[in-house]
C-alpha beads as a LAMMPS data file, in Angstrom:
LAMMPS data file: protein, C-alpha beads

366 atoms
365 bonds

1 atom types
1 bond types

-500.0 500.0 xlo xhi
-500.0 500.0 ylo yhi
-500.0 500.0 zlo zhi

Masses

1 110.0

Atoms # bond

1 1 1 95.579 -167.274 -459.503
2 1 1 98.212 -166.884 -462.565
3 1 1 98.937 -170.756 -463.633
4 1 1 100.951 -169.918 -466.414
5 1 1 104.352 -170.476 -464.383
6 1 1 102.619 -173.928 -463.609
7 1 1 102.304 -174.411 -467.151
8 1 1 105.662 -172.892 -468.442
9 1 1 107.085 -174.683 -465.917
10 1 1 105.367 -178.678 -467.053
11 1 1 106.244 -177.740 -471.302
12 1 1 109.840 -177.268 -470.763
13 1 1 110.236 -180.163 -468.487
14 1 1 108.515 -182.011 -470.838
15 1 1 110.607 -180.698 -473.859
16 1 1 113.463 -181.840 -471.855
17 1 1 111.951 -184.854 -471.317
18 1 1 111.572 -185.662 -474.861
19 1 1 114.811 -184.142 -475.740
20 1 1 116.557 -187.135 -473.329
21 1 1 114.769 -190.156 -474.703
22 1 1 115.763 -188.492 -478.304
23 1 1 119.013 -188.488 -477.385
24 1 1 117.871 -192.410 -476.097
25 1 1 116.970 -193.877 -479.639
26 1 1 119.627 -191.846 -481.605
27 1 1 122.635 -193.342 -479.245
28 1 1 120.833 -196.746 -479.481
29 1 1 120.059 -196.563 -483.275
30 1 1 123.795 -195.538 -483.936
31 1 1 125.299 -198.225 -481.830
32 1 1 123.265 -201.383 -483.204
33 1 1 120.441 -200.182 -485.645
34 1 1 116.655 -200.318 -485.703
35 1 1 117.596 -204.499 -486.187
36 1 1 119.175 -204.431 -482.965
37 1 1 116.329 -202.723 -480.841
38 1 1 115.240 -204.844 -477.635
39 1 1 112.177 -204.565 -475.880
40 1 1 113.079 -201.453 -473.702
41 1 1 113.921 -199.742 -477.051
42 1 1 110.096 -200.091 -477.629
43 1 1 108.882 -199.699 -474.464
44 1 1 110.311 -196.375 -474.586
45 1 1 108.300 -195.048 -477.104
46 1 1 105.266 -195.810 -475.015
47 1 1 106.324 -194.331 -472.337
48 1 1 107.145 -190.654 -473.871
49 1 1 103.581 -191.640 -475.371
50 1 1 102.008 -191.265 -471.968
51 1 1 104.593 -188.402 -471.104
52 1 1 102.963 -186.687 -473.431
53 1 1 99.482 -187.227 -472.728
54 1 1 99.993 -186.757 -469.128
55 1 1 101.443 -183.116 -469.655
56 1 1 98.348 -182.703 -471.946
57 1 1 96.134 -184.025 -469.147
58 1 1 98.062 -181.415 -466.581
59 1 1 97.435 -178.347 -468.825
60 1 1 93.746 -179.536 -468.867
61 1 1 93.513 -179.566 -465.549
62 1 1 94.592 -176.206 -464.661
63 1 1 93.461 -174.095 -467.555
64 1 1 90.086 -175.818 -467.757
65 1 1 89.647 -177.492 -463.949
66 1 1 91.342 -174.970 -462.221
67 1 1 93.462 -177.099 -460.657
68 1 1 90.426 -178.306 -458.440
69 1 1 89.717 -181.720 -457.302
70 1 1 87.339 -182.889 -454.298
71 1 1 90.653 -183.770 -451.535
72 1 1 90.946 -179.614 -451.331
73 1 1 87.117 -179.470 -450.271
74 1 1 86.202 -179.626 -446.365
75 1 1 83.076 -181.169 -445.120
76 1 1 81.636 -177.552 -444.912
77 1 1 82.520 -176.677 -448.169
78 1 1 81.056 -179.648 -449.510
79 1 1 77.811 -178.792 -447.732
80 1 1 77.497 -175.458 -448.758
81 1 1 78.246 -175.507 -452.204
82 1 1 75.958 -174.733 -455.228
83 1 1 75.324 -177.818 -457.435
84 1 1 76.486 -175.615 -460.327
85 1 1 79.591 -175.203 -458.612
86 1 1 80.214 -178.691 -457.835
87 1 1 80.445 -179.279 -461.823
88 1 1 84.207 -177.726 -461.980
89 1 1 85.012 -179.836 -458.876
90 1 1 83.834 -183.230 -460.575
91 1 1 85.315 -182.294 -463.538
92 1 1 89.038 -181.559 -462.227
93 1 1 88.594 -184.553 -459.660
94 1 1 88.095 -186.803 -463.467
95 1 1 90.787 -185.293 -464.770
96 1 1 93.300 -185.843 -461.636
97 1 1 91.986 -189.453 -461.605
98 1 1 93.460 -190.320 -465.425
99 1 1 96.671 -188.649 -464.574
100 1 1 97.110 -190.666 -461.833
101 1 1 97.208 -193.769 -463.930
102 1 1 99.150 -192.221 -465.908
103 1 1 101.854 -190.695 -463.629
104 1 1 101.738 -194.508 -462.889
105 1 1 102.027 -196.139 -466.227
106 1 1 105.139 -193.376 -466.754
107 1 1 107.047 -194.394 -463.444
108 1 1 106.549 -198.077 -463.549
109 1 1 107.390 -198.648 -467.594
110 1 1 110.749 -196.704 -466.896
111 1 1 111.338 -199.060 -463.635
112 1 1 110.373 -202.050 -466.082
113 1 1 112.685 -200.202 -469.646
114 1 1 115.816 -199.851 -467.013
115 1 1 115.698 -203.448 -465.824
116 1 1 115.614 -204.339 -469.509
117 1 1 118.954 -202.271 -470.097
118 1 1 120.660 -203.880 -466.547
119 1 1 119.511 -207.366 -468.251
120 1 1 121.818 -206.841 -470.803
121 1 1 124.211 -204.995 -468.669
122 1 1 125.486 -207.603 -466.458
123 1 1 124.531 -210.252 -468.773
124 1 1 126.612 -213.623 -468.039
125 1 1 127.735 -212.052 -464.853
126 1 1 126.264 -213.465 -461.259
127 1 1 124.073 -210.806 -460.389
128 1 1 121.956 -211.797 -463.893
129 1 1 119.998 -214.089 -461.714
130 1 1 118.588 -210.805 -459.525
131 1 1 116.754 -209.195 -463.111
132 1 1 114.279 -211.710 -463.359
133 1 1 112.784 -211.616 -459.922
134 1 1 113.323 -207.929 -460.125
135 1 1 111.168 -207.834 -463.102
136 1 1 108.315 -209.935 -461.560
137 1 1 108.432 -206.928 -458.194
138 1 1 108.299 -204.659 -460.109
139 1 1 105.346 -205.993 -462.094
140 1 1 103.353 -207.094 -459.477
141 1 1 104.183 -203.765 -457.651
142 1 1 102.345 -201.665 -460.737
143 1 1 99.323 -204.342 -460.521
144 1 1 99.002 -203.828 -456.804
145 1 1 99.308 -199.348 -456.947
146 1 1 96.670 -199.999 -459.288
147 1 1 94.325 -202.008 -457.520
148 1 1 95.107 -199.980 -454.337
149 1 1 93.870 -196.624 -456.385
150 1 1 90.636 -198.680 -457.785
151 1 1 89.454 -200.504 -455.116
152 1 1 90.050 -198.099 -451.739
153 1 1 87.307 -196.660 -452.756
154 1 1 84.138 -198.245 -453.428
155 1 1 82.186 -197.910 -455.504
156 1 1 84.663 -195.480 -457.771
157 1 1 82.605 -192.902 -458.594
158 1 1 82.770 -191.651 -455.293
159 1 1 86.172 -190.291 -455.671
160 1 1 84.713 -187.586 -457.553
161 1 1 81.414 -186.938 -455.523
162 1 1 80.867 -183.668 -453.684
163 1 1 77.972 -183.886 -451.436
164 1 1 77.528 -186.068 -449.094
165 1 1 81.001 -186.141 -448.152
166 1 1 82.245 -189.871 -448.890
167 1 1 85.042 -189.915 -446.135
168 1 1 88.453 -189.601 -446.981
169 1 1 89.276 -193.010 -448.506
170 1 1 86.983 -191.646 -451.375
171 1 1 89.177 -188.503 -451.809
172 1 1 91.379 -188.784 -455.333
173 1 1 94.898 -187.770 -453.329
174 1 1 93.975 -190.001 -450.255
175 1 1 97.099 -191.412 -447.705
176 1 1 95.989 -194.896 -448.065
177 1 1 97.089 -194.512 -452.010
178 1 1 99.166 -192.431 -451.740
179 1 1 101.306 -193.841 -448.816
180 1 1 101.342 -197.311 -450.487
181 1 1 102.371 -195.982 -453.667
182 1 1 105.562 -194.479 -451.889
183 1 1 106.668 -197.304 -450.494
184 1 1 106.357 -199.843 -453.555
185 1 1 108.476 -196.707 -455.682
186 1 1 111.008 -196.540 -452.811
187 1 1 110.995 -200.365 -452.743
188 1 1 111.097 -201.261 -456.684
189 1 1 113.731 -198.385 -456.936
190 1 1 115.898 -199.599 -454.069
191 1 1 115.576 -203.319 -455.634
192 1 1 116.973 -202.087 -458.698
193 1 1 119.900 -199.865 -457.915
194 1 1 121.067 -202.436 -455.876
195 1 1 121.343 -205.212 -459.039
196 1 1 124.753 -203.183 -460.991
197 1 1 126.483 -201.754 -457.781
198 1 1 128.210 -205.252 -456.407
199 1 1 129.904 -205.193 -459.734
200 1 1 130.989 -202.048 -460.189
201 1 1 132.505 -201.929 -456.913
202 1 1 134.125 -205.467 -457.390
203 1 1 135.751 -204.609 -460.554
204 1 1 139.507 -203.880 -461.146
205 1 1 138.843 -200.008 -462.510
206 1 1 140.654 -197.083 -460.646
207 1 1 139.286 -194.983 -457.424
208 1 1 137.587 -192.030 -460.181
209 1 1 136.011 -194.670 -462.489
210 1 1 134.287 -196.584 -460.259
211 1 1 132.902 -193.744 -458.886
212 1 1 131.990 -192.407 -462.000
213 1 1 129.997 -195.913 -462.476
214 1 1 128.520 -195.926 -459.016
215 1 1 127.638 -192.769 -459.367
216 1 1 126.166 -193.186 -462.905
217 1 1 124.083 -196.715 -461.777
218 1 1 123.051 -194.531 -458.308
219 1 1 121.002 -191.907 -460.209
220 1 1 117.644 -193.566 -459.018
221 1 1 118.111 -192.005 -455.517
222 1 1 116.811 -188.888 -457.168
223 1 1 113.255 -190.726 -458.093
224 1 1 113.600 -191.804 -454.533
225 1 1 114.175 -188.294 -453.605
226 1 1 111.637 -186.844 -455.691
227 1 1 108.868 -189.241 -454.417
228 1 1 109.613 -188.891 -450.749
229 1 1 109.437 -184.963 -451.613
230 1 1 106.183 -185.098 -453.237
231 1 1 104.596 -186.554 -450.367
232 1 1 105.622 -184.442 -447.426
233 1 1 104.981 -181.655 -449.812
234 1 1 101.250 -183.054 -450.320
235 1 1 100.613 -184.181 -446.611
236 1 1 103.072 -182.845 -444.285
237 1 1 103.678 -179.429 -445.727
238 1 1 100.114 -179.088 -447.237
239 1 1 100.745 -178.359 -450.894
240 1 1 97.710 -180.072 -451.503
241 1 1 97.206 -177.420 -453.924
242 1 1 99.780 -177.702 -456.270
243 1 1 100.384 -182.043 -455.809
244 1 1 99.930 -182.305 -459.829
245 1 1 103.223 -180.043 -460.355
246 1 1 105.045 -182.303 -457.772
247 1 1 103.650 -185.529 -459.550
248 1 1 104.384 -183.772 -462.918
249 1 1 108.442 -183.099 -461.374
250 1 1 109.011 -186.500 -460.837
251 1 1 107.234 -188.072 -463.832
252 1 1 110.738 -185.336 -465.090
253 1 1 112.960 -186.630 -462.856
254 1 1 111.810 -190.490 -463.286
255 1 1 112.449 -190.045 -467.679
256 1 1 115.570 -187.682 -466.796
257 1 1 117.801 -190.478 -464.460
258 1 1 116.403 -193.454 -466.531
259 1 1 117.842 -192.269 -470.012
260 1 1 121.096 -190.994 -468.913
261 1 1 122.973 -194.666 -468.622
262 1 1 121.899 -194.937 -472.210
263 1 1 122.741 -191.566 -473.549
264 1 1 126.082 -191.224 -471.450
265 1 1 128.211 -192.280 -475.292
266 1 1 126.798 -189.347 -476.664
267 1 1 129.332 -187.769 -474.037
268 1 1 132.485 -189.244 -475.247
269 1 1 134.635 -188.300 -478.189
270 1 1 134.280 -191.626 -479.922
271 1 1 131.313 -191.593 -480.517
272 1 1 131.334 -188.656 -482.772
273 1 1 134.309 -189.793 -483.951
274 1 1 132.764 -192.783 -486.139
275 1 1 133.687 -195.672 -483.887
276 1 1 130.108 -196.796 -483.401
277 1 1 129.862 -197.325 -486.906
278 1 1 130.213 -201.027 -486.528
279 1 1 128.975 -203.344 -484.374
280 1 1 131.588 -205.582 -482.876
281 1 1 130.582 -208.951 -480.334
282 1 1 131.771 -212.224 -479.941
283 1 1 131.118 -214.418 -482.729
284 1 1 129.906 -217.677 -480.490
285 1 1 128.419 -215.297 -477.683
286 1 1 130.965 -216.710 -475.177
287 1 1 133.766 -214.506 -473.205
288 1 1 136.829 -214.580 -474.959
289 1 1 139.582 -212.059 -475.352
290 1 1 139.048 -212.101 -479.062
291 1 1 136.375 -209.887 -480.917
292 1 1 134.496 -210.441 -484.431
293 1 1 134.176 -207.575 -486.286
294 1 1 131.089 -206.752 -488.664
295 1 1 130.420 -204.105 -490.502
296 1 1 126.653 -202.910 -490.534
297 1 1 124.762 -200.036 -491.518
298 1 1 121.432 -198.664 -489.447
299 1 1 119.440 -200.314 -491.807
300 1 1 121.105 -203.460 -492.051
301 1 1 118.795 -206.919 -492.257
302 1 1 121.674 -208.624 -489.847
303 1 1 120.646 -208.158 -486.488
304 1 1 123.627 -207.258 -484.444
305 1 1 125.042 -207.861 -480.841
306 1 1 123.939 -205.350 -478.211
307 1 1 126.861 -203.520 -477.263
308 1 1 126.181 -202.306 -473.805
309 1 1 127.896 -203.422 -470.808
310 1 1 128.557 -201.387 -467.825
311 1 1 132.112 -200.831 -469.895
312 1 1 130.374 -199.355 -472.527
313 1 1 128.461 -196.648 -469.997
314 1 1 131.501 -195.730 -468.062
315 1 1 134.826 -197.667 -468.247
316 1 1 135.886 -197.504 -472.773
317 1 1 133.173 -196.477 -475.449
318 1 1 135.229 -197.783 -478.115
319 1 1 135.013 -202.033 -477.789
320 1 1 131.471 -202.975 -477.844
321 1 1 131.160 -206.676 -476.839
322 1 1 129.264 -207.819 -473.699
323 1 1 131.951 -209.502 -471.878
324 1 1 133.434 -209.058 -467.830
325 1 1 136.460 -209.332 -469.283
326 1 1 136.074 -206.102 -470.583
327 1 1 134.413 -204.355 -467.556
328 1 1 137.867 -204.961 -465.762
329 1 1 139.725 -202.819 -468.752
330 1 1 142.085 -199.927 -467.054
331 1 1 142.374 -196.816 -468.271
332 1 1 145.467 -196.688 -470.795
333 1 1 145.161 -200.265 -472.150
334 1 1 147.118 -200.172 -474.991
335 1 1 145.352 -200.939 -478.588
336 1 1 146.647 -202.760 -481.273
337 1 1 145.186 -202.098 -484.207
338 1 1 145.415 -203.178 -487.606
339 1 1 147.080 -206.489 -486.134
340 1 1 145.205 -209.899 -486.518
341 1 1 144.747 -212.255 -483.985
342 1 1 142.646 -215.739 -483.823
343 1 1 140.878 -217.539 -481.049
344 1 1 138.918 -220.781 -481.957
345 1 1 138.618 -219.755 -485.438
346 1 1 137.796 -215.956 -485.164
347 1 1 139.357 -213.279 -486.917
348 1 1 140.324 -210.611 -484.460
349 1 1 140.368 -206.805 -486.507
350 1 1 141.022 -204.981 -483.877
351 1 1 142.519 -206.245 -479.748
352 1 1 143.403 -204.710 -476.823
353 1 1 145.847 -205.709 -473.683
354 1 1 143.275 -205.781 -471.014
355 1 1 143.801 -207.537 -467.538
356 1 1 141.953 -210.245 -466.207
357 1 1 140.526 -211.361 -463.304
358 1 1 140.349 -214.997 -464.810
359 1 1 143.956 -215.748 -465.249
360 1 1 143.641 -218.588 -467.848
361 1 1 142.055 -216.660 -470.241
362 1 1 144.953 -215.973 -472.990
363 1 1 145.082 -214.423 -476.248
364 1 1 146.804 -216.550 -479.017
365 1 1 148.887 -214.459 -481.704
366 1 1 148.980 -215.751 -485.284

Bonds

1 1 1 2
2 1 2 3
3 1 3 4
4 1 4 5
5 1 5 6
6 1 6 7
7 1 7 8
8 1 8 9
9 1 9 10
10 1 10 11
11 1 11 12
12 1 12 13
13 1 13 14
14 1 14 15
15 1 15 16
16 1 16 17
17 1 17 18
18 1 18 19
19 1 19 20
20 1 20 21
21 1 21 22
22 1 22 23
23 1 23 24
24 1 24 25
25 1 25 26
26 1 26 27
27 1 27 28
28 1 28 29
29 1 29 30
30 1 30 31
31 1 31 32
32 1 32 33
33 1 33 34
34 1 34 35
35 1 35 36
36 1 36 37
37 1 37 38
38 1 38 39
39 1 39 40
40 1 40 41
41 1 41 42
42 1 42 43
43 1 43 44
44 1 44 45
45 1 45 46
46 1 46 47
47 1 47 48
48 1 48 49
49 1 49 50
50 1 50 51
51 1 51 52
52 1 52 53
53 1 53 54
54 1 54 55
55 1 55 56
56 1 56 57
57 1 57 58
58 1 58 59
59 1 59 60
60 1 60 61
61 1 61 62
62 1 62 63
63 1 63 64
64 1 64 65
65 1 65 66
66 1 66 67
67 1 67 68
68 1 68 69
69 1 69 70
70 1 70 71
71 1 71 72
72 1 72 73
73 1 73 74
74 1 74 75
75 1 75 76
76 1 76 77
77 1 77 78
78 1 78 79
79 1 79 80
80 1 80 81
81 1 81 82
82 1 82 83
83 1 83 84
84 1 84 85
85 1 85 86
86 1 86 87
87 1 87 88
88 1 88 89
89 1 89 90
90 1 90 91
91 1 91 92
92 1 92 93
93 1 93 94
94 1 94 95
95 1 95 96
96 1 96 97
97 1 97 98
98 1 98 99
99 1 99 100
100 1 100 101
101 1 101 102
102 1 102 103
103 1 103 104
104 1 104 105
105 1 105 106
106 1 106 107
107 1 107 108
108 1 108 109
109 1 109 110
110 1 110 111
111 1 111 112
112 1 112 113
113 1 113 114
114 1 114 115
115 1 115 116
116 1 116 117
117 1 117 118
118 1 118 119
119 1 119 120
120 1 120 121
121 1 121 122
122 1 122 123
123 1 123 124
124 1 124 125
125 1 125 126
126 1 126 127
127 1 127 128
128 1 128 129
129 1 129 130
130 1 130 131
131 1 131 132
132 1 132 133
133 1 133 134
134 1 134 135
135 1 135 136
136 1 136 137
137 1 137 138
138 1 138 139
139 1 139 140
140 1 140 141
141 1 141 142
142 1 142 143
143 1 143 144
144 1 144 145
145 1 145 146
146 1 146 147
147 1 147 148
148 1 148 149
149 1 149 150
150 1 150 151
151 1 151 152
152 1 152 153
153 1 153 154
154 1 154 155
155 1 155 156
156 1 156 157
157 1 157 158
158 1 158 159
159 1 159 160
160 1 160 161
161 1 161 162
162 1 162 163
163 1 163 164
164 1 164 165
165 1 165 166
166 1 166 167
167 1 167 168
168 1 168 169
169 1 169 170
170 1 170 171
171 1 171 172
172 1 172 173
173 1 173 174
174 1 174 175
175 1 175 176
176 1 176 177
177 1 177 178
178 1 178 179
179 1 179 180
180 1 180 181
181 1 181 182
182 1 182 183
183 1 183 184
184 1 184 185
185 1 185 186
186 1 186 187
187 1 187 188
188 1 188 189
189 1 189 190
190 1 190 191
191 1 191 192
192 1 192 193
193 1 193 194
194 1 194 195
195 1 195 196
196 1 196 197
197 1 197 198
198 1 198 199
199 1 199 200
200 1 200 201
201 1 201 202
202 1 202 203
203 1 203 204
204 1 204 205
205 1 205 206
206 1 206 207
207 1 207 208
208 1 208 209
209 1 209 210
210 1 210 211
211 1 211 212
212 1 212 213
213 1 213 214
214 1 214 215
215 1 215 216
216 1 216 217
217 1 217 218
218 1 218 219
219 1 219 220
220 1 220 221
221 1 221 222
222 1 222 223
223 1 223 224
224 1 224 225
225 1 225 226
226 1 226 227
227 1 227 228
228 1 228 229
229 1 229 230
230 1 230 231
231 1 231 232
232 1 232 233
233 1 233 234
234 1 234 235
235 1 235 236
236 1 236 237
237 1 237 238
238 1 238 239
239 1 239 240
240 1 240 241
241 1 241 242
242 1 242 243
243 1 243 244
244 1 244 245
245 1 245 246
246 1 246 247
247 1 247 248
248 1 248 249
249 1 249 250
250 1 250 251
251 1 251 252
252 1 252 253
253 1 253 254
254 1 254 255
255 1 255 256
256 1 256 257
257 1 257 258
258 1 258 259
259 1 259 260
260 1 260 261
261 1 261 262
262 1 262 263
263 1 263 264
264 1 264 265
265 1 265 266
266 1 266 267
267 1 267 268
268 1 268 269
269 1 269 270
270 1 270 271
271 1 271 272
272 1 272 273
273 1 273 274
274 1 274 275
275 1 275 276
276 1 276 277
277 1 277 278
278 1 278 279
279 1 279 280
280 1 280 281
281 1 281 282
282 1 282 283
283 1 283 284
284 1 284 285
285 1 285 286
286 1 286 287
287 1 287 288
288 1 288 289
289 1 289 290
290 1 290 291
291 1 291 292
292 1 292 293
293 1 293 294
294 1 294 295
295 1 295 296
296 1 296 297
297 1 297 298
298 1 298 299
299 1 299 300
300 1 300 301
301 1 301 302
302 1 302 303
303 1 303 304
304 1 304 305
305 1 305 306
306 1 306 307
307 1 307 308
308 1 308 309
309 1 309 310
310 1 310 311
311 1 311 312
312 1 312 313
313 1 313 314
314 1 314 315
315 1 315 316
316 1 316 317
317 1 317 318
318 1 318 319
319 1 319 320
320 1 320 321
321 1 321 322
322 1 322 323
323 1 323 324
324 1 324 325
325 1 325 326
326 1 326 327
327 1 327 328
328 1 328 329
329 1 329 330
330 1 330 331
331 1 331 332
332 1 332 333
333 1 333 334
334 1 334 335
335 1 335 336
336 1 336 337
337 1 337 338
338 1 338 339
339 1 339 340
340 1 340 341
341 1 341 342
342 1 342 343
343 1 343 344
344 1 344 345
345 1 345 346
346 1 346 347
347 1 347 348
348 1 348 349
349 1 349 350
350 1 350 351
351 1 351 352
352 1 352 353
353 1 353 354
354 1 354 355
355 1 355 356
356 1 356 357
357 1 357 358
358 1 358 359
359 1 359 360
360 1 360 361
361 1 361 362
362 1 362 363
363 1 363 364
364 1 364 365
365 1 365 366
């Protein structure tokens, strides 16, 4: 059998891969510096970590193993087969083992890095409350796919014996584990695509931008996609065979949809146009119409606001506070520049006419 489709096929996606969250930490590092860097900016780096050491783990397994594991084997084949033989079997059904943890680690820590970025998406907003109990599914989801994969099968090293057959619980690609994985994916995905639609579709944008946004925030139907597919590949269709390439396609899919929110300003004119080269938020971290502006390098010791807000991904790249106010901006809102303005003692370099929802929210002119 000629693998090296299979393996041209897992380096590009991974060069892809890596390409995206590159793309990631430049946008991020441009817009507030290595000071500004959260937790998901971190996060990410271990996650393209185990990226990397799954596709390592894949090319192992089908130059070296063969792509062979004990779920292909039948109870006659298990029977029959030379003890020299079974070495290559054991061997692949190790190797399948670690990269199911980490196909795992990979899909969980980008469910985990994107509820970071929502938390500061719709931060001070009413769906804020959702991200916290969000986080704690999605936690306790990873704990229990983990558990499920350790414990079905006792004691563990069955998973990789040959002869006697152990029973299909003790195969590495059983449906007990594999069946309960799907469903805590589907249900961790669903639970966080749901947290940035309500206010996307309740904000005053136009017809196209909104869906832009939705449409931006929906790309997690695609892991949904991709897991249901790998599945009824494996079980239904019986592409047993080839499940690491499927598991390898959405580990793809899973780094592809959770860095484009972040790398969407790489998109847009402004960006290359300088504008991110300060960091603007509200001095007292309150909404106001009025915006502090600081000047600050990549390197600066100061650590600066986070600009993203679901403005920031879809609606204006230019303004980089955190405030509703500015998630309701329409296209064509008219900046002032060069013009000072001051709200409870801040200086105002740069504002914009911008309608609000909240009607007693007014700028004061100096």
């Amino acid at each position: 059998m000629d693998f090296t489709p299979n393996l041209a096929e897992i380096w590009t996606l991974y060069a892809v891969g890596t390409i995206m969250i590159g793309a990631r930490v430049f946008v991020r590092t441009k817009l507030v510096g290595i000071q500004g860097y959260r937790a998901d900016d971190y996060l990410v780096w271990l996650t393209w970590m185990v990226y990397t050491n799954v596709c390592v783990i894949a090319h192992v397994f089908i130059v070296k193993a063969q792509g062979k594991h004990t779920s292909l084997l039948t109870s006659e084949q298990r029977r029959t087969m030379p003890l020299k033989e079974q070495e290559l079997w054991i061997y692949g059904s190790k190797i399948f083992l670690v990269g199911f943890y980490s196909y795992a680690a990979i899909v969980w820590s980008l469910k985990v890095n994107m509820l970071f970025f929502y938390k500061r998406v719709v931060r001070g907003l009413w769906v804020e409350k959702f991200v916290q109990p969000a986080m704690g599914f999605v936690l306790a989801s990873a704990v229990a796919v983990i558990l499920t994969f350790t414990l079905t099968c006792r004691p563990f090293h069955k998973l990789w014996q040959v002869y006697p057959d152990p029973g299909w619980l003790c195969e590495p690609q059983n449906k007990a584990t594999f069946y309960t994985v799907l469903v805590l994916n589907i249900a961790t995905d669903l639970c966080i695509l749901l947290i940035p639609i309500p206010v996307v579709l309740s904000m005053q944008a136009s017809i196209v931008r909104k869906l832009g946004l939705i449409l931006l925030f929906s790309l997690g139907i695609f892991c949904i996609l991709a897991a249901i597919l790998r599945v009824v590949l494996i079980f239904a269709v019986n592409q047993q065979g080839v499940s690491a390439m499927w598991s390898m396609r959405e580990d793809f899919v899973a780094i592809f949809v959770g860095q484009a929110p972040m790398v969407y300003p790489i998109l847009r004119r402004q960006f290359w146009q300088g504008n991110y080269g300060d960091v603007t938020g509200l001095s007292d971290g309150k909404r106001s119409g009025g915006y502090e502006h600081h000047q600050m390098s990549v390197f600066s010791s100061r650590k600066p606001r986070d600009p993203y807000s679901i403005t920031q991904i879809g609606a204006t790249v230019i303004d980089k506070s955190e405030n509703q106010e500015e998630i309701i901006k329409e296209p064509g809102a008219r900046a002032s520049p060069n013009k000072d303005q001051g709200r409870n003692g801040i200086m105002i370099k740069q504002t914009y006419d911008v309608e609000y929802e909240d009607n007693t929210h007014h700028g004061r002119r100096d």
